[in-house]
N, C-alpha and C positions, 0 to 999 in steps of 0.2 A: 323440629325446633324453629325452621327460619321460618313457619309460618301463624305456629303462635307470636316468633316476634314481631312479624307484620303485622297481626292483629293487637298486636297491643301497641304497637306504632301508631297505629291509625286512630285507636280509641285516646292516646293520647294526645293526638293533633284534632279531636275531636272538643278536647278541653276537660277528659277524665284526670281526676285525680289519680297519684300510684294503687294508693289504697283499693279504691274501686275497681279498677286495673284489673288488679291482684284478685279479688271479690268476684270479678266477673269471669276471668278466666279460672279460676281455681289454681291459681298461679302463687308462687312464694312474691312476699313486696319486694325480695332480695332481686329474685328474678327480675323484674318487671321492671328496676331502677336503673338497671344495666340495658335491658334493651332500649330503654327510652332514655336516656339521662344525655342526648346530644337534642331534644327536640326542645323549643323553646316556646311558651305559650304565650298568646297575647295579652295586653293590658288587660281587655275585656275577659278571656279567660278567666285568668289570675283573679280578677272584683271577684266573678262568678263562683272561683273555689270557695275564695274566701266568705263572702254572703252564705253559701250553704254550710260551711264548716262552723258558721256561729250559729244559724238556724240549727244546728246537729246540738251542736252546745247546747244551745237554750231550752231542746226538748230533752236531752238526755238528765239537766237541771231540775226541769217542770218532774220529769219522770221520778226522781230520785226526791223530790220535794213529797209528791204525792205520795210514794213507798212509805215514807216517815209518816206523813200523816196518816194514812190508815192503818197502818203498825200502833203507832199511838191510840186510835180508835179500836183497834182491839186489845189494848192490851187495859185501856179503863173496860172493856165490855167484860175482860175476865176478871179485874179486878169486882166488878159489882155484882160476879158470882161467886168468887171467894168471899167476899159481905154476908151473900146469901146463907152461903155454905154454914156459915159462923153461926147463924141462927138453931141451927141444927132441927131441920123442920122433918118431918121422918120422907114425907112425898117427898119431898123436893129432893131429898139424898136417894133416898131410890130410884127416881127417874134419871138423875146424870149417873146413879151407878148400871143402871138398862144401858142409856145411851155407853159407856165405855166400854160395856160388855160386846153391845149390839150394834150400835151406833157407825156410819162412813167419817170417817174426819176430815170432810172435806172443810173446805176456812170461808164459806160463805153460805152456809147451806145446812139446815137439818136433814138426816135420811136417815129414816131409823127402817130394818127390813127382819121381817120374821113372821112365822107360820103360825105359831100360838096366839091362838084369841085371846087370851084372859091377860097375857104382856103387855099384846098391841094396846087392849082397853085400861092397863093399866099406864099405859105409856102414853093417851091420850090423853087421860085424867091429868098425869104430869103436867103438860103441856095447858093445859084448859085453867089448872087452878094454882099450879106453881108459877107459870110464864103468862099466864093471860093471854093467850095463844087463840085466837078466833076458828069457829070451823069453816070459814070462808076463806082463807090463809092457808088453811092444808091441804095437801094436796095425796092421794097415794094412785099408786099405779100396782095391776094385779098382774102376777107370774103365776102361769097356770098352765095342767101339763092339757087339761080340756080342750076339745076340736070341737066339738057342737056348740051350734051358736046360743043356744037355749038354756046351758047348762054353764057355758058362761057368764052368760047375763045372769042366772042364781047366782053364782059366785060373785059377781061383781055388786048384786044387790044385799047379799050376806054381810061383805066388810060395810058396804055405806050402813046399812041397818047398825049393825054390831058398834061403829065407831060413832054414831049418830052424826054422818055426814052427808050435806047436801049432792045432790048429782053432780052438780059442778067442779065438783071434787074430784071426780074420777078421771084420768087420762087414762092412754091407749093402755088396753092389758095386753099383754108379751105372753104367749103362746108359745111352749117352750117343749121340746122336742125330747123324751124322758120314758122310763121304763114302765110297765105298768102297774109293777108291785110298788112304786117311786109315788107313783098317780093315784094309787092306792091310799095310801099312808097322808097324803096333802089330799085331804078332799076340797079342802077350798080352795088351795096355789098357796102362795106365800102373796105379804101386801108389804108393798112399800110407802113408807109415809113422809111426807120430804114437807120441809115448814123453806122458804127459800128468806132468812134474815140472816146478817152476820152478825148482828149485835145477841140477838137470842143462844148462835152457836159458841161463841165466843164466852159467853155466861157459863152454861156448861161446861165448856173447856176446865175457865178458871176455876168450877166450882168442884172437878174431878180433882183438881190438885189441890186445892186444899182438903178437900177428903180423903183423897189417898196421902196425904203428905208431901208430896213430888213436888219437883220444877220439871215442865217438858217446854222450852224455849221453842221449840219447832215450833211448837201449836201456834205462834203469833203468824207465824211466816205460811 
């Protein structure tokens, strides 16, 4: 004990705040007030708490400013797929009902991921003629149980063929360690297709809820 207190003696004649103290040692601030509360810090100290203790302010402000703002920008991006939704267009309910089936929720991000070709293709079509979605935009990545380099490359040239996407499209394929009756049954791997917009994600969001009826609050945050 008396040598965590020296050390926190020190860091406070150093010009540490309790808090940081406490932060730094992994100390209670109870503790930490008690062993320092006879040392006195100087004028210049004291400016210096104070100068960083409003710098802490002003970015914890700007932070909490921003939180609102893009909360608000998602929550018009869901609102203008509830819009959508209203139209009752058969694609476009289809593809956000893929996405809710199929779909990551992640809050900035499409990834839709599945082995079936005729989904995938119809889950691009979504994207191309509901969303206006560019094939330069998308992007997928192949899971694949394949070891030979040869047989990769078919695979990798099967989804860009099948999804009519450029090469540039393609990132690293994931080579993934699996049974062989597993390796069997996926002759192509499974493809992931990742669009990276919040506003496009957020459309969907909103437009599963109004198709399903729901409020899910989370989905903004």
């Amino acid at each position: 004990m008396h040598t965590r207190r020296e050390e926190a003696r020190e860091l406070r004649r150093q010009g540490m705040s309790v808090k940081e103290i406490a932060r730094t040692m992994g100390a209670s601030v109870g503790s930490v007030s008690v062993w320092v509360r006879d040392i006195v810090l100087t004028e210049a100290q004291v400016e210096t708490l104070k100068n960083r203790q409003r710098r802490i302010g002003a970015q914890q402000t700007g932070a909490q400013a921003n939180r609102a703002k893009f909360k608000r920008l998602r929550s018009r991006y869901q609102e203008e797929g509830r819009a959508k939704a209203r139209e009752q267009r058969p694609l476009h309910m289809i593809g956000c009902m893929l996405y809710w089936a199929e779909g990551a929720k992640h809050k900035n991000a499409l990834v839709f991921v599945n082995s079936d070709p005729n989904m995938m293709q119809m889950f691009i079509r979504f994207l191309r003629q509901e969303l206006n979605v560019q094939g330069s935009d998308i992007r997928i990545h192949i899971i694949t149980h394949a070891t030979d380099t040869v047989e990769i490359a078919q695979i990798e040239q099967y989804w860009l063929r099948l999804l009519n996407l450029p090469q540039n499209s393609l990132k690293k394929t994931v080579i993934k360690q699996g049974s062989t009756t597993r390796y069997n049954i996926l002759q192509h791997g499974v493809c992931s297709l990742r669009v990276y917009d919040t506003a496009l994600t957020h459309h969907i969001f909103g437009a599963i809820q109004e198709y399903g009826g729901f409020e899910k609050p989370e989905w903004l945050f």
